[in-house]
C-alpha positions in Angstrom: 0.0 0.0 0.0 2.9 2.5 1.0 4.9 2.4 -2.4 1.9 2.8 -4.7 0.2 5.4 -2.2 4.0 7.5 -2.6 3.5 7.1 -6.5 0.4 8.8 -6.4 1.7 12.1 -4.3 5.0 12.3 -6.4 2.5 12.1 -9.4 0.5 14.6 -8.4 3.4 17.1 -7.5 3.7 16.5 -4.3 7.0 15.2 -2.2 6.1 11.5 -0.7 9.3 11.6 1.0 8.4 14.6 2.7 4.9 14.5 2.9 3.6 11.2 4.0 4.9 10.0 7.3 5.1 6.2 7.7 4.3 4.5 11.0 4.2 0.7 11.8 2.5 -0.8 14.3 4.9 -3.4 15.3 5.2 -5.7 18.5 3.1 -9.1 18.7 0.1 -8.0 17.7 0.5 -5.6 14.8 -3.0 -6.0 13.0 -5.1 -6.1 16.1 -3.9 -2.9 18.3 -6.6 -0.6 18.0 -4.9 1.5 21.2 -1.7 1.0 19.5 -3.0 2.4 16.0 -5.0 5.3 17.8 -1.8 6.3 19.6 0.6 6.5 16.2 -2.6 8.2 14.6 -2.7 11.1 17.6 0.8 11.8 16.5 0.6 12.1 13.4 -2.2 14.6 13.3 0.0 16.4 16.0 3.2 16.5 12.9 0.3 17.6 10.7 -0.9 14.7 8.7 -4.5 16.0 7.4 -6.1 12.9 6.8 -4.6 9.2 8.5 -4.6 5.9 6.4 -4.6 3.5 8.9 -3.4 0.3 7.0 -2.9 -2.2 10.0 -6.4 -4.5 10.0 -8.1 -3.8 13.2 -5.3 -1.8 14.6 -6.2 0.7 11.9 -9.5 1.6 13.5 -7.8 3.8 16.5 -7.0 6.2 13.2 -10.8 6.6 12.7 -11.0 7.1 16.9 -8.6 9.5 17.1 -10.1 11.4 13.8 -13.2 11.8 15.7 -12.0 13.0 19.0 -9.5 15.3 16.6 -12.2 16.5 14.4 -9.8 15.0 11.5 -10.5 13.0 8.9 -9.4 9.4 8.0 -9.3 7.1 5.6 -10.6 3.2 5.1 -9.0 0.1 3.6 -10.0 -3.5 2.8 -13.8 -2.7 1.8 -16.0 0.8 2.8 -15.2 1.4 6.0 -17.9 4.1 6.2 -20.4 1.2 5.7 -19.3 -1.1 8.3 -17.9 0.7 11.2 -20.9 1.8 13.5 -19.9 4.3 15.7 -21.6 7.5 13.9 -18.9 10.0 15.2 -15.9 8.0 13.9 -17.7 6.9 10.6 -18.0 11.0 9.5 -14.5 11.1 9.7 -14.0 8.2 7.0 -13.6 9.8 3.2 -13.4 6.7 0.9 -11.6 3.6 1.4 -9.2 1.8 -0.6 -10.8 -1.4 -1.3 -9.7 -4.6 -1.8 -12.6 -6.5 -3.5 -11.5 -9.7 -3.0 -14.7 -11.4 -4.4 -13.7 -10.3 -7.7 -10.3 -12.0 -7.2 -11.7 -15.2 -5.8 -14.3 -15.0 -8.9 -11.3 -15.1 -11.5 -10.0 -18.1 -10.0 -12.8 -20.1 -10.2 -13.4 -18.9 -13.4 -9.6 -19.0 -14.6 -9.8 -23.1 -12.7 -12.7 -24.1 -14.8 -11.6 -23.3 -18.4 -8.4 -25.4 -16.8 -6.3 -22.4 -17.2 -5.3 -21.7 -13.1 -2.2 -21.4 -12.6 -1.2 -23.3 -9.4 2.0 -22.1 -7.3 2.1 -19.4 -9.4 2.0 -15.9 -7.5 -0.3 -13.5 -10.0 -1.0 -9.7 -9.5 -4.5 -8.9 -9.7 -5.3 -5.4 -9.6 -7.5 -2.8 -10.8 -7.8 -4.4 -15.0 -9.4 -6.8 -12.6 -11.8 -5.1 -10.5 -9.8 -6.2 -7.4 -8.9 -3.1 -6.3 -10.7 0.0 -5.9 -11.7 3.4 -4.0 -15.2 3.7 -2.3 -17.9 6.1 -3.8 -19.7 6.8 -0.6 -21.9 9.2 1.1 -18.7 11.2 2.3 -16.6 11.1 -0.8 -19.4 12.8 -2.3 -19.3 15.3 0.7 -15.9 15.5 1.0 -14.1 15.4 -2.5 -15.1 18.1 -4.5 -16.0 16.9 -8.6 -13.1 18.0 -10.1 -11.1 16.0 -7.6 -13.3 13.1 -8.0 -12.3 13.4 -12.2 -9.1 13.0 -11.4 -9.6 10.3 -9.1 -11.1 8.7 -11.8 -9.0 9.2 -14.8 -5.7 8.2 -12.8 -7.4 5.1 -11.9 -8.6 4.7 -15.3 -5.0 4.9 -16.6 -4.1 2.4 -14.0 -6.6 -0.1 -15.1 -5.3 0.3 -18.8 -1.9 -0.2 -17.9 -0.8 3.5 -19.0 0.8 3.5 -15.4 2.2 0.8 -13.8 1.7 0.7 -10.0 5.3 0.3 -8.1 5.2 -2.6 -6.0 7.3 -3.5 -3.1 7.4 -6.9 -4.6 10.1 -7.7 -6.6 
Protein backbone atom coordinates (compact mmCIF):
# COMPACT_ATOMS: atom_id res chain seq x y z
CA UNK A 1 0.00 0.00 0.00
CA UNK A 2 2.94 2.46 1.02
CA UNK A 3 4.89 2.40 -2.43
CA UNK A 4 1.87 2.78 -4.65
CA UNK A 5 0.18 5.43 -2.23
CA UNK A 6 4.01 7.45 -2.60
CA UNK A 7 3.47 7.15 -6.48
CA UNK A 8 0.36 8.80 -6.45
CA UNK A 9 1.66 12.14 -4.25
CA UNK A 10 5.01 12.28 -6.37
CA UNK A 11 2.51 12.14 -9.40
CA UNK A 12 0.46 14.56 -8.38
CA UNK A 13 3.38 17.08 -7.49
CA UNK A 14 3.74 16.49 -4.34
CA UNK A 15 6.96 15.22 -2.23
CA UNK A 16 6.10 11.51 -0.70
CA UNK A 17 9.34 11.62 0.99
CA UNK A 18 8.44 14.58 2.71
CA UNK A 19 4.92 14.53 2.91
CA UNK A 20 3.61 11.19 4.03
CA UNK A 21 4.90 9.96 7.31
CA UNK A 22 5.07 6.21 7.68
CA UNK A 23 4.31 4.51 10.95
CA UNK A 24 4.15 0.75 11.80
CA UNK A 25 2.50 -0.83 14.34
CA UNK A 26 4.94 -3.44 15.35
CA UNK A 27 5.16 -5.69 18.49
CA UNK A 28 3.09 -9.15 18.74
CA UNK A 29 0.13 -8.02 17.75
CA UNK A 30 0.46 -5.64 14.83
CA UNK A 31 -2.96 -6.02 12.95
CA UNK A 32 -5.13 -6.09 16.07
CA UNK A 33 -3.88 -2.91 18.28
CA UNK A 34 -6.61 -0.63 17.98
CA UNK A 35 -4.94 1.55 21.16
CA UNK A 36 -1.73 1.03 19.51
CA UNK A 37 -2.99 2.40 15.98
CA UNK A 38 -4.95 5.33 17.79
CA UNK A 39 -1.80 6.30 19.60
CA UNK A 40 0.60 6.45 16.22
CA UNK A 41 -2.56 8.22 14.59
CA UNK A 42 -2.73 11.08 17.64
CA UNK A 43 0.84 11.76 16.54
CA UNK A 44 0.55 12.06 13.43
CA UNK A 45 -2.22 14.62 13.30
CA UNK A 46 0.05 16.36 15.95
CA UNK A 47 3.22 16.48 12.92
CA UNK A 48 0.32 17.64 10.73
CA UNK A 49 -0.88 14.67 8.66
CA UNK A 50 -4.51 16.04 7.45
CA UNK A 51 -6.08 12.93 6.79
CA UNK A 52 -4.55 9.18 8.48
CA UNK A 53 -4.57 5.93 6.42
CA UNK A 54 -4.65 3.50 8.89
CA UNK A 55 -3.42 0.35 7.05
CA UNK A 56 -2.85 -2.18 10.03
CA UNK A 57 -6.44 -4.48 9.97
CA UNK A 58 -8.10 -3.78 13.16
CA UNK A 59 -5.29 -1.84 14.61
CA UNK A 60 -6.16 0.67 11.91
CA UNK A 61 -9.52 1.59 13.49
CA UNK A 62 -7.81 3.85 16.54
CA UNK A 63 -6.97 6.21 13.18
CA UNK A 64 -10.82 6.65 12.75
CA UNK A 65 -11.01 7.08 16.89
CA UNK A 66 -8.57 9.47 17.05
CA UNK A 67 -10.10 11.41 13.79
CA UNK A 68 -13.23 11.77 15.71
CA UNK A 69 -12.04 13.00 19.03
CA UNK A 70 -9.53 15.31 16.64
CA UNK A 71 -12.19 16.48 14.36
CA UNK A 72 -9.81 15.05 11.49
CA UNK A 73 -10.46 12.98 8.95
CA UNK A 74 -9.37 9.44 7.98
CA UNK A 75 -9.26 7.10 5.56
CA UNK A 76 -10.61 3.21 5.06
CA UNK A 77 -9.05 0.10 3.57
CA UNK A 78 -10.05 -3.46 2.85
CA UNK A 79 -13.76 -2.67 1.85
CA UNK A 80 -15.98 0.78 2.82
CA UNK A 81 -15.23 1.37 5.95
CA UNK A 82 -17.90 4.07 6.17
CA UNK A 83 -20.37 1.25 5.68
CA UNK A 84 -19.25 -1.15 8.28
CA UNK A 85 -17.90 0.68 11.23
CA UNK A 86 -20.85 1.76 13.52
CA UNK A 87 -19.88 4.28 15.66
CA UNK A 88 -21.59 7.50 13.87
CA UNK A 89 -18.94 9.96 15.17
CA UNK A 90 -15.92 7.97 13.93
CA UNK A 91 -17.66 6.88 10.61
CA UNK A 92 -18.00 10.97 9.51
CA UNK A 93 -14.53 11.13 9.71
CA UNK A 94 -14.03 8.18 7.03
CA UNK A 95 -13.56 9.82 3.19
CA UNK A 96 -13.43 6.74 0.91
CA UNK A 97 -11.59 3.64 1.35
CA UNK A 98 -9.21 1.78 -0.65
CA UNK A 99 -10.85 -1.36 -1.33
CA UNK A 100 -9.72 -4.63 -1.82
CA UNK A 101 -12.59 -6.47 -3.52
CA UNK A 102 -11.52 -9.71 -3.05
CA UNK A 103 -14.68 -11.38 -4.41
CA UNK A 104 -13.69 -10.33 -7.72
CA UNK A 105 -10.27 -12.03 -7.23
CA UNK A 106 -11.72 -15.17 -5.79
CA UNK A 107 -14.32 -14.97 -8.85
CA UNK A 108 -11.35 -15.05 -11.51
CA UNK A 109 -10.02 -18.09 -10.03
CA UNK A 110 -12.83 -20.11 -10.18
CA UNK A 111 -13.38 -18.89 -13.45
CA UNK A 112 -9.59 -18.99 -14.62
CA UNK A 113 -9.81 -23.12 -12.72
CA UNK A 114 -12.66 -24.12 -14.78
CA UNK A 115 -11.60 -23.27 -18.37
CA UNK A 116 -8.35 -25.43 -16.79
CA UNK A 117 -6.29 -22.42 -17.20
CA UNK A 118 -5.34 -21.69 -13.15
CA UNK A 119 -2.22 -21.37 -12.62
CA UNK A 120 -1.16 -23.26 -9.43
CA UNK A 121 2.03 -22.11 -7.32
CA UNK A 122 2.15 -19.37 -9.42
CA UNK A 123 1.96 -15.92 -7.50
CA UNK A 124 -0.27 -13.46 -9.98
CA UNK A 125 -0.97 -9.73 -9.50
CA UNK A 126 -4.52 -8.94 -9.70
CA UNK A 127 -5.32 -5.40 -9.61
CA UNK A 128 -7.48 -2.77 -10.80
CA UNK A 129 -7.76 -4.41 -15.02
CA UNK A 130 -9.38 -6.81 -12.55
CA UNK A 131 -11.77 -5.14 -10.49
CA UNK A 132 -9.75 -6.16 -7.40
CA UNK A 133 -8.89 -3.06 -6.33
CA UNK A 134 -10.70 -0.03 -5.93
CA UNK A 135 -11.72 3.38 -3.99
CA UNK A 136 -15.19 3.68 -2.29
CA UNK A 137 -17.87 6.08 -3.77
CA UNK A 138 -19.72 6.76 -0.63
CA UNK A 139 -21.87 9.25 1.14
CA UNK A 140 -18.70 11.19 2.33
CA UNK A 141 -16.61 11.14 -0.82
CA UNK A 142 -19.39 12.81 -2.25
CA UNK A 143 -19.30 15.26 0.70
CA UNK A 144 -15.91 15.48 0.99
CA UNK A 145 -14.11 15.35 -2.54
CA UNK A 146 -15.14 18.06 -4.54
CA UNK A 147 -16.03 16.87 -8.62
CA UNK A 148 -13.10 18.01 -10.07
CA UNK A 149 -11.14 15.95 -7.63
CA UNK A 150 -13.32 13.12 -8.03
CA UNK A 151 -12.26 13.44 -12.21
CA UNK A 152 -9.13 13.02 -11.43
CA UNK A 153 -9.61 10.29 -9.11
CA UNK A 154 -11.06 8.68 -11.83
CA UNK A 155 -9.02 9.23 -14.77
CA UNK A 156 -5.73 8.23 -12.77
CA UNK A 157 -7.42 5.10 -11.87
CA UNK A 158 -8.55 4.68 -15.33
CA UNK A 159 -4.98 4.92 -16.55
CA UNK A 160 -4.14 2.44 -14.04
CA UNK A 161 -6.56 -0.09 -15.10
CA UNK A 162 -5.30 0.29 -18.77
CA UNK A 163 -1.89 -0.20 -17.86
CA UNK A 164 -0.82 3.54 -19.04
CA UNK A 165 0.83 3.47 -15.39
CA UNK A 166 2.17 0.80 -13.82
CA UNK A 167 1.66 0.71 -9.96
CA UNK A 168 5.27 0.27 -8.07
CA UNK A 169 5.19 -2.61 -6.03
CA UNK A 170 7.30 -3.51 -3.15
CA UNK A 171 7.35 -6.87 -4.57
CA UNK A 172 10.13 -7.66 -6.61
Amino acid sequence: FIVGFKQGFKEAGMNPDSDVIVQYVGGDNPFSNPAKGKEIAKAMYAQGAAIVWGVAGSSGNGAFEAAAEDGLFSLGVDSDQFLTIPDEKQKATIITSMLKNVDAGLFRAAKLDAEGKLKYGVAENVGAADDAVGVADNENYQKYVSKDIQAIVTAAFEKVKSGATKVETAFK
